[in-house]
C-alpha positions in Angstrom: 0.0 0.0 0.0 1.3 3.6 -1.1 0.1 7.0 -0.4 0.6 10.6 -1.3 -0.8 14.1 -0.7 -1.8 15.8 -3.8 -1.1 19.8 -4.4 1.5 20.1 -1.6 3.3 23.8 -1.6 7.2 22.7 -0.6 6.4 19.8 1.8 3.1 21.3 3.4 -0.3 20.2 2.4 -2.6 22.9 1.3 -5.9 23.1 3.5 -8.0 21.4 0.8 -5.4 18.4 -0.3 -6.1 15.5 -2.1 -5.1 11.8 -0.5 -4.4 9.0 -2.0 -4.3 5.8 -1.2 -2.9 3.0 -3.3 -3.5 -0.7 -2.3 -1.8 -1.7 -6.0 -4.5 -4.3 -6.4 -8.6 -4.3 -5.8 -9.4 -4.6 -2.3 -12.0 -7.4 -1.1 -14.4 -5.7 0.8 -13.9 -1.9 0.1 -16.8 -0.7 2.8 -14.5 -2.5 5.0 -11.7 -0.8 3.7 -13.5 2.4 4.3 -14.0 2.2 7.5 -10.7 0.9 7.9 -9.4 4.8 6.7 -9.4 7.2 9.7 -7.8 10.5 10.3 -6.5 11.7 13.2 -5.6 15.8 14.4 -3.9 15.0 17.7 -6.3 12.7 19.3 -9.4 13.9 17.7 -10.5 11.4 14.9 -11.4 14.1 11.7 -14.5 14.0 9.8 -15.6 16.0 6.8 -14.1 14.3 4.0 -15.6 11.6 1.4 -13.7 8.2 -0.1 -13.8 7.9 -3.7 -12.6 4.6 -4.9 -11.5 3.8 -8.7 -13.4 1.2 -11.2 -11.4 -1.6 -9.7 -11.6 -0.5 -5.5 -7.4 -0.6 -5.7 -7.0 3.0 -5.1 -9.2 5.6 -2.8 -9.1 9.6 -2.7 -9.7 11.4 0.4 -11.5 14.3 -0.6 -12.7 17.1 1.9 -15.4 18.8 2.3 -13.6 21.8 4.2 -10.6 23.5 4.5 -8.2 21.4 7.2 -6.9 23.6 10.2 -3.8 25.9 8.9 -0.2 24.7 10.2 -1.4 21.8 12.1 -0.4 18.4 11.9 -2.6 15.2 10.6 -2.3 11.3 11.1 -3.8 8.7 8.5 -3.9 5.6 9.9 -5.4 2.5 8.7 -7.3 1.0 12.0 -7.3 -3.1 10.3 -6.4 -5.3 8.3 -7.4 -4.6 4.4 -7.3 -7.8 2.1 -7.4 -8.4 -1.5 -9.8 -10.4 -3.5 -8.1 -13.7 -2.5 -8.6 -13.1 0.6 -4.5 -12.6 1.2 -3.6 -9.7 3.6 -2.4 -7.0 1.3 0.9 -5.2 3.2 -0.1 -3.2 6.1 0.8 0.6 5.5 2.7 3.1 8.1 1.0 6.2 9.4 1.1 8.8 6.6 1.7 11.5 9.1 1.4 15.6 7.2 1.1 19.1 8.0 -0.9 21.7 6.7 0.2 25.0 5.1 -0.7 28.2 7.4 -2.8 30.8 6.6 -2.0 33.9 4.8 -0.2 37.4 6.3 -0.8 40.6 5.0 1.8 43.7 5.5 1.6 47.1 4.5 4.6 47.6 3.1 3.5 51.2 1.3 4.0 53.9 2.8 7.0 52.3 4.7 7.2 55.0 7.4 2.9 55.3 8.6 3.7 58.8 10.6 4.9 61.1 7.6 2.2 59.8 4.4 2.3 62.0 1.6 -1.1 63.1 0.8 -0.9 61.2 -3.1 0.9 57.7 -1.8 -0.3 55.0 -2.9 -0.8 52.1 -0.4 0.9 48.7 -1.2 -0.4 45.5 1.0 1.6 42.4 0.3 0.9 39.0 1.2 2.9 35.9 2.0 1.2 33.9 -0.4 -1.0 34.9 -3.8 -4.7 35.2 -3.1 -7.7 34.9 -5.1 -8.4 38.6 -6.3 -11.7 39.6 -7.9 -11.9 43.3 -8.5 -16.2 43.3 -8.0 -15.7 40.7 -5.0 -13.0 41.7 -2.9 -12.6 45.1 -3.2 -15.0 45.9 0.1 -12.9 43.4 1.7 -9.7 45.4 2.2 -11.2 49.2 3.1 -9.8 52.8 3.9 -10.9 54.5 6.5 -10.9 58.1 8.1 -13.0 58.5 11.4 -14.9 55.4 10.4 -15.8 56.8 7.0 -14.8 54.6 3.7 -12.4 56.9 1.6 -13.1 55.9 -2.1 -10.4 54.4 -4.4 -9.7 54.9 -7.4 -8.1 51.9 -8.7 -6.8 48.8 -7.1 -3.8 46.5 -8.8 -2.7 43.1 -7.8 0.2 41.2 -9.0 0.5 37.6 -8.7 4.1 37.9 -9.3 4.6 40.2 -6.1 1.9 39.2 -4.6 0.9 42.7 -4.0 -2.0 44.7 -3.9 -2.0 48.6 -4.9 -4.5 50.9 -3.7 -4.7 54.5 -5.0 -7.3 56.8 -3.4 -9.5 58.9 -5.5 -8.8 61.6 -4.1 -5.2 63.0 -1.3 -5.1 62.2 1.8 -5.6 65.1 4.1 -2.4 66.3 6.0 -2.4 65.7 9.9 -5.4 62.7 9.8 -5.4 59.0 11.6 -6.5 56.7 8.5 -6.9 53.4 9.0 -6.9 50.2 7.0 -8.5 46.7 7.8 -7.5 43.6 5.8 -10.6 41.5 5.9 -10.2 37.9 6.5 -12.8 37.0 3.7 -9.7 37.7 1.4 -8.6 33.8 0.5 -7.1 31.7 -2.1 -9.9 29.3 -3.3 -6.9 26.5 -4.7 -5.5 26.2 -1.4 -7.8 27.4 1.3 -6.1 29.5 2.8 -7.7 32.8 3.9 -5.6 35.9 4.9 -4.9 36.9 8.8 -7.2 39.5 9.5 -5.2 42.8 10.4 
């Protein structure tokens, strides 16, 4: 028996992976088998994913239904024995032990000095991984504020290559103001599942 976690990023699992386990040849009783299939957080046995078994039941994906926790740490284990049409044991597999990816940060790193702003900066957020930007969707997500009021912007730019987000406000900021800025965590990446920090 072999396994493998699909779409890892370096040696992490995203939050919405993709298991796979392969007994090389069709299992006997693949309900069995299923319930032989349990994954662990800790000690807390995991729920929330379906099996999905190929033509011949020899090989089962673990697909969730949910993202998985961000940088946490997950056991598969098989709980019996599975055997093979002939009724033969078919080679017990080790724990498949993985960890998750974490969630995404978000820093403003334009202006780079928040006490002196010139009144027509731009504001630059980037984030430690790319996120799923839609210009209609997401663009109430991350807003400007000045004594709770939204300040309207003009344009806003992301680059998947910097991983950045450019904001450029309709109109200057006033001289001696408090604005703030809230990174919502509704702001995600729908391939991986991550969401961003809230700030």
């Amino acid at each position: 028996v072999s396994f493998k976690a699909e779409s890892l990023i370096g040696d992490k699992a995203i939050l919405t992976p993709t298991i796979i386990i392969d007994y090389t040849k069709p299992v006997m009783n693949f309900s069995l088998a299923n319930d032989n299939i349990k994954l662990y957080k800790g000690d807390t046995l995991v729920s929330g994913y379906s099996r999905q078994w190929n033509a011949n039941k020899s090989k089962v994906n673990l697909i969730f239904s949910s993202p998985l926790v961000p940088n946490t740490e997950y056991t598969l284990k098989m709980i019996n024995e599975t055997k093979d049409n002939e009724g033969i044991v078919i080679d017990p597999f080790e724990n498949f032990v993985f960890t998750t990816i974490d969630n995404i940060t978000a820093t403003l790193t334009t202006p780079a000095d928040l006490n002196n702003v010139a009144s027509s900066t731009k504001l630059v957020i980037t984030f430690s991984d790319n996120i799923t930007w839609n210009q209609e969707a997401n663009a109430d997500k991350v807003p400007l504020k000045l004594e709770g009021q939204d300040i309207e912007i003009r344009s806003y730019v992301y680059s998947e290559a910097d991983k950045t987000l450019t904001m450029t406000p309709r109109k200057p900021l006033i001289h001696n103001a408090t604005y703030s800025l809230r990174i919502n965590e509704w702001l995600k990446n729908d391939t991986t599942g991550q969401k961003v920090a809230t700030t």
